[in-house]
mmCIF file of the N, C-alpha and C atoms, coordinates in Angstrom:
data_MODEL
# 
_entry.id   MODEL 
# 
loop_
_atom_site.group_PDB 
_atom_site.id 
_atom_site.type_symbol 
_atom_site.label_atom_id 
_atom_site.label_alt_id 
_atom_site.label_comp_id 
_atom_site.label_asym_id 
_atom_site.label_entity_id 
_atom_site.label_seq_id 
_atom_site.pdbx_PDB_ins_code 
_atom_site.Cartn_x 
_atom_site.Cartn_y 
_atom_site.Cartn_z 
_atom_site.occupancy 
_atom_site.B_iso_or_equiv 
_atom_site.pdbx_formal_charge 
_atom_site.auth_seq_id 
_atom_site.auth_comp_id 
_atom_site.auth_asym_id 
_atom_site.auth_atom_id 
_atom_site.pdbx_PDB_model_num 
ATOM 1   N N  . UNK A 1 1  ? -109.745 43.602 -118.842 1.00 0.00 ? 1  UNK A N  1 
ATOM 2   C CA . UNK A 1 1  ? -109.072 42.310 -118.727 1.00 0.00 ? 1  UNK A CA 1 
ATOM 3   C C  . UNK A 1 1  ? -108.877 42.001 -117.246 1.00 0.00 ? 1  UNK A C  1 
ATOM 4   N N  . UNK A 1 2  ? -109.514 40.794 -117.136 1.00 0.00 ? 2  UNK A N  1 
ATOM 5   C CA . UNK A 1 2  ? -108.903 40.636 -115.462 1.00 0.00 ? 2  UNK A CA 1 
ATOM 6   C C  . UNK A 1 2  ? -107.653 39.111 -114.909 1.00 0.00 ? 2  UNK A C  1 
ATOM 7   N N  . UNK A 1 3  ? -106.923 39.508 -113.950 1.00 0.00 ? 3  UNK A N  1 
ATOM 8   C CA . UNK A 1 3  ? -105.761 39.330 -113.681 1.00 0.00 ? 3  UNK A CA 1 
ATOM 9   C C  . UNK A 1 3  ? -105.972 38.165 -113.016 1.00 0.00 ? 3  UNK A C  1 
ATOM 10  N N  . UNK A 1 4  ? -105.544 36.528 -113.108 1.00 0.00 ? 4  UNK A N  1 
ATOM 11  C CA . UNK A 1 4  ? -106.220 35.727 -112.365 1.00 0.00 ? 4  UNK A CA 1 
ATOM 12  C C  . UNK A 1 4  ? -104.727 35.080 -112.496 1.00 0.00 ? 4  UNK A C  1 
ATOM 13  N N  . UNK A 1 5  ? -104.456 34.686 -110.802 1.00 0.00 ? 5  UNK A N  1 
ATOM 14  C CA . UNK A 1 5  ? -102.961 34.294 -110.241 1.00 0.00 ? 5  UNK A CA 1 
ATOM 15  C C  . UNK A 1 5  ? -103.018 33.339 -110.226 1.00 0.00 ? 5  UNK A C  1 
ATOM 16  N N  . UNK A 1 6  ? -102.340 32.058 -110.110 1.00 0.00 ? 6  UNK A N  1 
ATOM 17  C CA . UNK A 1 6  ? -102.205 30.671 -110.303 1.00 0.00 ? 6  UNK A CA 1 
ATOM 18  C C  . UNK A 1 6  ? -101.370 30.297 -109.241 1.00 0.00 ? 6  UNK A C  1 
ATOM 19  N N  . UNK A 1 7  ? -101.007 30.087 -108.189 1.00 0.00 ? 7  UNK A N  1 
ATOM 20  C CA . UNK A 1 7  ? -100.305 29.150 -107.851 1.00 0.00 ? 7  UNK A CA 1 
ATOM 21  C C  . UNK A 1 7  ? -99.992  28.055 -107.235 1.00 0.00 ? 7  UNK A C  1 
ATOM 22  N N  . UNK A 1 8  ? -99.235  27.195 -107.712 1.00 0.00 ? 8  UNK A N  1 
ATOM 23  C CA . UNK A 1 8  ? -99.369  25.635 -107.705 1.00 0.00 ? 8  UNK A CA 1 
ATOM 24  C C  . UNK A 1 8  ? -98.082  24.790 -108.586 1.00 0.00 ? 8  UNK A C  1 
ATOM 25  N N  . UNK A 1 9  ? -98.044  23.321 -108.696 1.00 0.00 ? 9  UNK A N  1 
ATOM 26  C CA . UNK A 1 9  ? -97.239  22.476 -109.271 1.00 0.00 ? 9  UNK A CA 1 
ATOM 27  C C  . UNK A 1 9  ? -98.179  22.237 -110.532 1.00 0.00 ? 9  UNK A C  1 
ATOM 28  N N  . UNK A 1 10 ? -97.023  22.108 -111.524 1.00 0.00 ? 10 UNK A N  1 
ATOM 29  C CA . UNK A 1 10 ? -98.077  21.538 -112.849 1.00 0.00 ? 10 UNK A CA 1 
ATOM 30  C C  . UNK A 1 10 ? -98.878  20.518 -112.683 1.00 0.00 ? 10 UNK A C  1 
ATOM 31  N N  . UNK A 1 11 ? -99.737  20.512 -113.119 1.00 0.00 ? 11 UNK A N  1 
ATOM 32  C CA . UNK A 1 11 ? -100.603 19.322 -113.355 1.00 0.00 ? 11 UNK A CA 1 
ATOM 33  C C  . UNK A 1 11 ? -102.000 19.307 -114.062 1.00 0.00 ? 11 UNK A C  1 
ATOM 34  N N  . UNK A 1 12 ? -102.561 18.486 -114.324 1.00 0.00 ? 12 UNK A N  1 
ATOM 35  C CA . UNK A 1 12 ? -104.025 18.358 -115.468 1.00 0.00 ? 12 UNK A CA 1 
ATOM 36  C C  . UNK A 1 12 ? -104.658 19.725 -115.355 1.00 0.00 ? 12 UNK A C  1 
ATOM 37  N N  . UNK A 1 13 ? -105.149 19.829 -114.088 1.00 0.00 ? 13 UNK A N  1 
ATOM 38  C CA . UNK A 1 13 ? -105.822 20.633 -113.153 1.00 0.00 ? 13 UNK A CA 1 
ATOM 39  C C  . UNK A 1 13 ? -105.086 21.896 -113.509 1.00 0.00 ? 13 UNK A C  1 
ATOM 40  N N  . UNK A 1 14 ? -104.102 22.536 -112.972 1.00 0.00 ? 14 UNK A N  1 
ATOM 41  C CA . UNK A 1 14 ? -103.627 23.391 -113.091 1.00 0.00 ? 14 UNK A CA 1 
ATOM 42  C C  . UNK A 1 14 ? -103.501 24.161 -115.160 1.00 0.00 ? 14 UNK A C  1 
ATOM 43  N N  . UNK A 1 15 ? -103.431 23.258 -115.688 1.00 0.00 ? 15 UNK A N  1 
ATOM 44  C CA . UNK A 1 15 ? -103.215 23.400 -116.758 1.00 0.00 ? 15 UNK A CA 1 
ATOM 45  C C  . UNK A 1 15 ? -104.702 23.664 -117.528 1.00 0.00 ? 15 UNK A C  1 
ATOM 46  N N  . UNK A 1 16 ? -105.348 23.263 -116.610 1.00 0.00 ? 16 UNK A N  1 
ATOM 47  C CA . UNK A 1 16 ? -107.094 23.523 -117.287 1.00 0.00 ? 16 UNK A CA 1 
ATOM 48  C C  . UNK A 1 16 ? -107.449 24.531 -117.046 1.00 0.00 ? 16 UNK A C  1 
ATOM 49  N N  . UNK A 1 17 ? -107.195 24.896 -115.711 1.00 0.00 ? 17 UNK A N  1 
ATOM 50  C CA . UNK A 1 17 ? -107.776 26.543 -115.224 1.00 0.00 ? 17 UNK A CA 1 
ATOM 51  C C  . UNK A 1 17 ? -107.393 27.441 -115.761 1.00 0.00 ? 17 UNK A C  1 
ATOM 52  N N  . UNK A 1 18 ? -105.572 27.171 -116.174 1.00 0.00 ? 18 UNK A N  1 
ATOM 53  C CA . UNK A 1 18 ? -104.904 27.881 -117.469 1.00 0.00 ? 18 UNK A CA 1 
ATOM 54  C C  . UNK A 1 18 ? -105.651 28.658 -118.753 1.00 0.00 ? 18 UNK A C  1 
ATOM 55  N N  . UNK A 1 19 ? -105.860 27.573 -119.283 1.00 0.00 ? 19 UNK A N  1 
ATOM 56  C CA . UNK A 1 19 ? -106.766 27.663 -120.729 1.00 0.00 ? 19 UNK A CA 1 
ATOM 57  C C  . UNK A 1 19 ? -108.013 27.443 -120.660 1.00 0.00 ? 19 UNK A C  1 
ATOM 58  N N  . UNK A 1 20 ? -108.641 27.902 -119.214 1.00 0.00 ? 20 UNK A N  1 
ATOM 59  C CA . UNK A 1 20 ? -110.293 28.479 -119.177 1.00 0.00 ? 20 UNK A CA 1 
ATOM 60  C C  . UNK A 1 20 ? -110.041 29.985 -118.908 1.00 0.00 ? 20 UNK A C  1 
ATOM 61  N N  . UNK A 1 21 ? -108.688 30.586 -118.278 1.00 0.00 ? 21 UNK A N  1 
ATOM 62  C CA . UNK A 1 21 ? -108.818 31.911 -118.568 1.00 0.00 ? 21 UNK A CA 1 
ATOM 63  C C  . UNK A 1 21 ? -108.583 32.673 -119.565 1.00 0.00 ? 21 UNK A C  1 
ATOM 64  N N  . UNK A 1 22 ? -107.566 32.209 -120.533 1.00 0.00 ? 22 UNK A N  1 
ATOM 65  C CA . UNK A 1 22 ? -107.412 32.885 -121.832 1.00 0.00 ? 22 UNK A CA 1 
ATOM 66  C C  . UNK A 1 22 ? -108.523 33.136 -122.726 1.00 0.00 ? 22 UNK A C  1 
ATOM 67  N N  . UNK A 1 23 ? -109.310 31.854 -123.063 1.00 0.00 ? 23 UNK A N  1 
ATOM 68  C CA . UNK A 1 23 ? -111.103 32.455 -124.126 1.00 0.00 ? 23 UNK A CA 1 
ATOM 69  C C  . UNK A 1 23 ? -111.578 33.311 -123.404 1.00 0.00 ? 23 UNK A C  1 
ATOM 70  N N  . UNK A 1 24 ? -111.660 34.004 -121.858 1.00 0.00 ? 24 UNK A N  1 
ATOM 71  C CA . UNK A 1 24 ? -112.241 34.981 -121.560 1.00 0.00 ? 24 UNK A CA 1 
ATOM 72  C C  . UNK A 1 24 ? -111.742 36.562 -121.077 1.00 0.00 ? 24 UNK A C  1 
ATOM 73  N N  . UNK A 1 25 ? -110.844 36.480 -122.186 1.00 0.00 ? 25 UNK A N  1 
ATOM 74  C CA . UNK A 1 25 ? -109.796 37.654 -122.052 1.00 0.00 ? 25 UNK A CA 1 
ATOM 75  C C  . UNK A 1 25 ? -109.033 38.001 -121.270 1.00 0.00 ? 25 UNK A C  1 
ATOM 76  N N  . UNK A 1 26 ? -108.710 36.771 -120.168 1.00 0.00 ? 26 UNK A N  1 
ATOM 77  C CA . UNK A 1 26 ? -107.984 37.239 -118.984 1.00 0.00 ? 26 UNK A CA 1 
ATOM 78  C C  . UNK A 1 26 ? -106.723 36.790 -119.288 1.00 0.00 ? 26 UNK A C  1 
ATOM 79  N N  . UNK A 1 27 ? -106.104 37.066 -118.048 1.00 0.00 ? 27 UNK A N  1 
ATOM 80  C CA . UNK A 1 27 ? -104.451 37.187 -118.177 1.00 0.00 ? 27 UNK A CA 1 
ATOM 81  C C  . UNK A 1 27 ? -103.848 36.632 -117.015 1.00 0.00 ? 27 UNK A C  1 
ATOM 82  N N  . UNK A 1 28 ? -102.997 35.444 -116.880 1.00 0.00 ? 28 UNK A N  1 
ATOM 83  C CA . UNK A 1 28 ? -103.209 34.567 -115.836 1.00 0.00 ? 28 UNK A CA 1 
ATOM 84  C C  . UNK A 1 28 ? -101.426 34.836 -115.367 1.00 0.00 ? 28 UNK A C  1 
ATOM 85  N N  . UNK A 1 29 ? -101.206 35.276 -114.145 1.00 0.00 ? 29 UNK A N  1 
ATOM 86  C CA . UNK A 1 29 ? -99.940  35.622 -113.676 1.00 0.00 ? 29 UNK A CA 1 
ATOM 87  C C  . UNK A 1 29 ? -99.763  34.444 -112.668 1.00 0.00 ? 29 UNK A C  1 
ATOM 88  N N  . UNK A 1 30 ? -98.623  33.784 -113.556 1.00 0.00 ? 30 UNK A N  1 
ATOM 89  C CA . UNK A 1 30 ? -98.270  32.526 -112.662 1.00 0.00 ? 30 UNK A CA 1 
ATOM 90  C C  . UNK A 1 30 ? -97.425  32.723 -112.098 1.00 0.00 ? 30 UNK A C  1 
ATOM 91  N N  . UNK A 1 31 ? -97.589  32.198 -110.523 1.00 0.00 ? 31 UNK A N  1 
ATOM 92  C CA . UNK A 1 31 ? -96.405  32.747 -108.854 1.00 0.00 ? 31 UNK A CA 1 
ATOM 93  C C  . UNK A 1 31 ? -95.920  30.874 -108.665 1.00 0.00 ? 31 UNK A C  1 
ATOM 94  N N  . UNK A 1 32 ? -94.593  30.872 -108.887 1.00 0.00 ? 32 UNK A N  1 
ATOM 95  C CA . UNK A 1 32 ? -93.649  29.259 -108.452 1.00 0.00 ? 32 UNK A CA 1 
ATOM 96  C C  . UNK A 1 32 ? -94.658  29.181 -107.382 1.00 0.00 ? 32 UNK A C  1 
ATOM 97  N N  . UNK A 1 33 ? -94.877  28.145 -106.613 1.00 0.00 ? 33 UNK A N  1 
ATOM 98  C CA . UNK A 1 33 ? -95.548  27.920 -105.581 1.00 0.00 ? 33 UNK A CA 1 
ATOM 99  C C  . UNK A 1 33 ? -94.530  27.403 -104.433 1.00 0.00 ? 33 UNK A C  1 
ATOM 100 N N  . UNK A 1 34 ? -92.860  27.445 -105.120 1.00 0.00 ? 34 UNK A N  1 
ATOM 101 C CA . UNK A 1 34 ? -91.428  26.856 -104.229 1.00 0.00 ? 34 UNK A CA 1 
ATOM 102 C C  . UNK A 1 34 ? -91.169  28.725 -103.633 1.00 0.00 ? 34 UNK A C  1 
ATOM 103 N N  . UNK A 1 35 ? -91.860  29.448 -103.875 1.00 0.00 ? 35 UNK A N  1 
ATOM 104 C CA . UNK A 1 35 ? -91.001  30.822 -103.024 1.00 0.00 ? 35 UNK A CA 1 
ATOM 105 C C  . UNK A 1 35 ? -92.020  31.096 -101.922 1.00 0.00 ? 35 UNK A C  1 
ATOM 106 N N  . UNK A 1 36 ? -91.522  32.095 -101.325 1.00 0.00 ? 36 UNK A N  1 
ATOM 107 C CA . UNK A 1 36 ? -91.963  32.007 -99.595  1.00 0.00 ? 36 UNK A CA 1 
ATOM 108 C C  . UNK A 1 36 ? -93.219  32.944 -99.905  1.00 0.00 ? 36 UNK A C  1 
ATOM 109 N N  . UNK A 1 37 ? -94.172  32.448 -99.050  1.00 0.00 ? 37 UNK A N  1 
ATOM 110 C CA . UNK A 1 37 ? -95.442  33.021 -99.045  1.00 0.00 ? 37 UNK A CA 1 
ATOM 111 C C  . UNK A 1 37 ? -95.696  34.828 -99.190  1.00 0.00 ? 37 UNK A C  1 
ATOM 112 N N  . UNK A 1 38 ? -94.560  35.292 -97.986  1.00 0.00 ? 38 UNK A N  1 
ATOM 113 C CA . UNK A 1 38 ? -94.965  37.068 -98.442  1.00 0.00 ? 38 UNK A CA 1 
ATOM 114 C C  . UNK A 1 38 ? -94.756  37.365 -99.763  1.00 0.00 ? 38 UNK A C  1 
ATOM 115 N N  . UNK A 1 39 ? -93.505  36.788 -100.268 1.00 0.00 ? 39 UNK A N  1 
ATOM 116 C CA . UNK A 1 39 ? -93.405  37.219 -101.572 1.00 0.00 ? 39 UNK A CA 1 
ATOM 117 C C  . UNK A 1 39 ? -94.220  37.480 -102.882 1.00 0.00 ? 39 UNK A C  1 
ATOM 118 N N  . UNK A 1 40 ? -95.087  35.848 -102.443 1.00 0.00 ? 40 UNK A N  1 
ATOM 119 C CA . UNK A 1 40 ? -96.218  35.752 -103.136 1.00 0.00 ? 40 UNK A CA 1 
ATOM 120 C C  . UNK A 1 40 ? -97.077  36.655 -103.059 1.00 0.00 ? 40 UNK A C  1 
ATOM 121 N N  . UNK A 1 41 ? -97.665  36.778 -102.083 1.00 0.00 ? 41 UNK A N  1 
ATOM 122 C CA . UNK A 1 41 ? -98.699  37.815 -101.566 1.00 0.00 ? 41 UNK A CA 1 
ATOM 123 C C  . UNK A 1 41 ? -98.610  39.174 -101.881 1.00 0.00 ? 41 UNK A C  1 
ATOM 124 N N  . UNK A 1 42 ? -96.514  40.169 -102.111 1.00 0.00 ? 42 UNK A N  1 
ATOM 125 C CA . UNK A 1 42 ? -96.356  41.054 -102.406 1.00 0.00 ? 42 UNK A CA 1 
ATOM 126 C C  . UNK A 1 42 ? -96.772  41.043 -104.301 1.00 0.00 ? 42 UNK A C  1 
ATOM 127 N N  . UNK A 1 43 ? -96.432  39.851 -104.909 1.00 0.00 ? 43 UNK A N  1 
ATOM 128 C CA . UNK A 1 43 ? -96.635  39.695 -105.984 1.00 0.00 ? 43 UNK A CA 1 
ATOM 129 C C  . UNK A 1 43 ? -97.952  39.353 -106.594 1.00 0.00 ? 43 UNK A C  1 
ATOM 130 N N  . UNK A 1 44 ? -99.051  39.137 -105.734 1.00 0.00 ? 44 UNK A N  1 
ATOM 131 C CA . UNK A 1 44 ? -100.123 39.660 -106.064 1.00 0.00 ? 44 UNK A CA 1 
ATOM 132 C C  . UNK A 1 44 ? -101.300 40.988 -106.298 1.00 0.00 ? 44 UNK A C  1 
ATOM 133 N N  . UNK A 1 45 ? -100.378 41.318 -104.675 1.00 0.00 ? 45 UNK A N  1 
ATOM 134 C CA . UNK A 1 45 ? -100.430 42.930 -104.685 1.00 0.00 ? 45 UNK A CA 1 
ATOM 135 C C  . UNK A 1 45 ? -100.678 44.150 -105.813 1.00 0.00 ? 45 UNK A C  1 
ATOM 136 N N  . UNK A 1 46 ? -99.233  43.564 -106.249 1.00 0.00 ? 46 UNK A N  1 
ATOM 137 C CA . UNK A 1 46 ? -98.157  44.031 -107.780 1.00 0.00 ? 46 UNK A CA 1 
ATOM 138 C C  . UNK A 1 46 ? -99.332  44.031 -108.998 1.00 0.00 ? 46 UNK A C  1 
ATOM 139 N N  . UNK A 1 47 ? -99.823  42.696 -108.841 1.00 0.00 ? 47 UNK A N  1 
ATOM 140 C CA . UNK A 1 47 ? -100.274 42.342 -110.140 1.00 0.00 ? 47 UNK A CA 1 
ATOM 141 C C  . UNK A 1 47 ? -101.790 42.818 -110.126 1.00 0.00 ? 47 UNK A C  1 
ATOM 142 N N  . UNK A 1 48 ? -102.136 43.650 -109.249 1.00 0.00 ? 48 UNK A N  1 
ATOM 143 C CA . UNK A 1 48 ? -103.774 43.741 -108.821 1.00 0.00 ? 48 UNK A CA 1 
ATOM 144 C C  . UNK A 1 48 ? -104.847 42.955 -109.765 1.00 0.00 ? 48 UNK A C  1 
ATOM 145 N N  . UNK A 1 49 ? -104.735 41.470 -108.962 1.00 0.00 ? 49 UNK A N  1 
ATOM 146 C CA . UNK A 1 49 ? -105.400 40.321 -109.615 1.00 0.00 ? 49 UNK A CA 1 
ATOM 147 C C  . UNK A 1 49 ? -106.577 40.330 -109.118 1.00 0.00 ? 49 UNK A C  1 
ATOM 148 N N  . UNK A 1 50 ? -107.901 39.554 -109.800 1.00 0.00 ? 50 UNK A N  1 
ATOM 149 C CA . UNK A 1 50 ? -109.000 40.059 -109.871 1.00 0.00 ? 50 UNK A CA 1 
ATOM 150 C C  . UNK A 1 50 ? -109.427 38.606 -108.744 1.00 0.00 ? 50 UNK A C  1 
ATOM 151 N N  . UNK A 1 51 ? -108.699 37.503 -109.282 1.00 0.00 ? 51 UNK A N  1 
ATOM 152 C CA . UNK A 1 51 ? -108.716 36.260 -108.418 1.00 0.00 ? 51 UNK A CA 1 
ATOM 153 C C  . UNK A 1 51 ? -107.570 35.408 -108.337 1.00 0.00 ? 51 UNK A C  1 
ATOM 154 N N  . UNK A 1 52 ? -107.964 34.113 -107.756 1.00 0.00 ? 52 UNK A N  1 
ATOM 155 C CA . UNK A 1 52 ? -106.570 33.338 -107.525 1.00 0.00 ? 52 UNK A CA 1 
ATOM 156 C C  . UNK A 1 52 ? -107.025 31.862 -107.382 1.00 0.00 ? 52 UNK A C  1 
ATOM 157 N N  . UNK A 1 53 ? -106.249 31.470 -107.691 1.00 0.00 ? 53 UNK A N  1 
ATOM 158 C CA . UNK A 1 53 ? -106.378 29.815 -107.847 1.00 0.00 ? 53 UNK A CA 1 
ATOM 159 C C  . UNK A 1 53 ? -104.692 29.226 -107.410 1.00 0.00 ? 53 UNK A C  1 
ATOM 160 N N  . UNK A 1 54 ? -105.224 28.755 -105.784 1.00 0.00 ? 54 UNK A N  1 
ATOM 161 C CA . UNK A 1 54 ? -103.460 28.270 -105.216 1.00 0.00 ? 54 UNK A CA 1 
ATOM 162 C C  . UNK A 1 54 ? -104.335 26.330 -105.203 1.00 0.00 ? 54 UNK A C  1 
ATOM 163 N N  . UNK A 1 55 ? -103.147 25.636 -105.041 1.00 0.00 ? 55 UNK A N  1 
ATOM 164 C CA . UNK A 1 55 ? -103.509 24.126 -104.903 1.00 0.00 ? 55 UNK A CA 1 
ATOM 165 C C  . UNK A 1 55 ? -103.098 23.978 -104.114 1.00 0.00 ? 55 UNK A C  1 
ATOM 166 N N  . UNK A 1 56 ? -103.728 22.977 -103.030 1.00 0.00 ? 56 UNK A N  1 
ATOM 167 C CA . UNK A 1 56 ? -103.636 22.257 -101.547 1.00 0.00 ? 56 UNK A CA 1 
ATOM 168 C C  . UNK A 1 56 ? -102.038 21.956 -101.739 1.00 0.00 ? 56 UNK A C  1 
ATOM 169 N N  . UNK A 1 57 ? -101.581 21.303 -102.714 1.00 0.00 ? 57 UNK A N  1 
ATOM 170 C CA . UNK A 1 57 ? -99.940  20.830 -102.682 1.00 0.00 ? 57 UNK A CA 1 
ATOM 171 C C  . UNK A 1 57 ? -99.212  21.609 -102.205 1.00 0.00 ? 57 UNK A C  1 
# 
């Protein structure tokens, strides 16, 4: 199963990439995109994600 991070504000977009990772057995660890960047970064770490999907916002 691979670990694919999300972070971003809701929206169409965000919500699509969502439910293109679940039919392919993955497991999508969503990071607020309102907390401070190391945190994030420690919390990807954490989650040894396979990829990531952040939005320009």
């Amino acid at each position: 199963m691979s670990r694919v991070t999300l972070i971003g504000d809701n929206s169409i977009e965000y919500i699509g990439i969502l439910l293109d990772i679940w039919p392919s057995g993955g497991c999508a660890v969503l990071i607020d995109w309102r907390i401070p960047l190391q945190t994030s970064i420690e919390m990807m770490s954490e989650a040894d994600f396979s990829a990531y999907y952040i939005t320009s916002n």
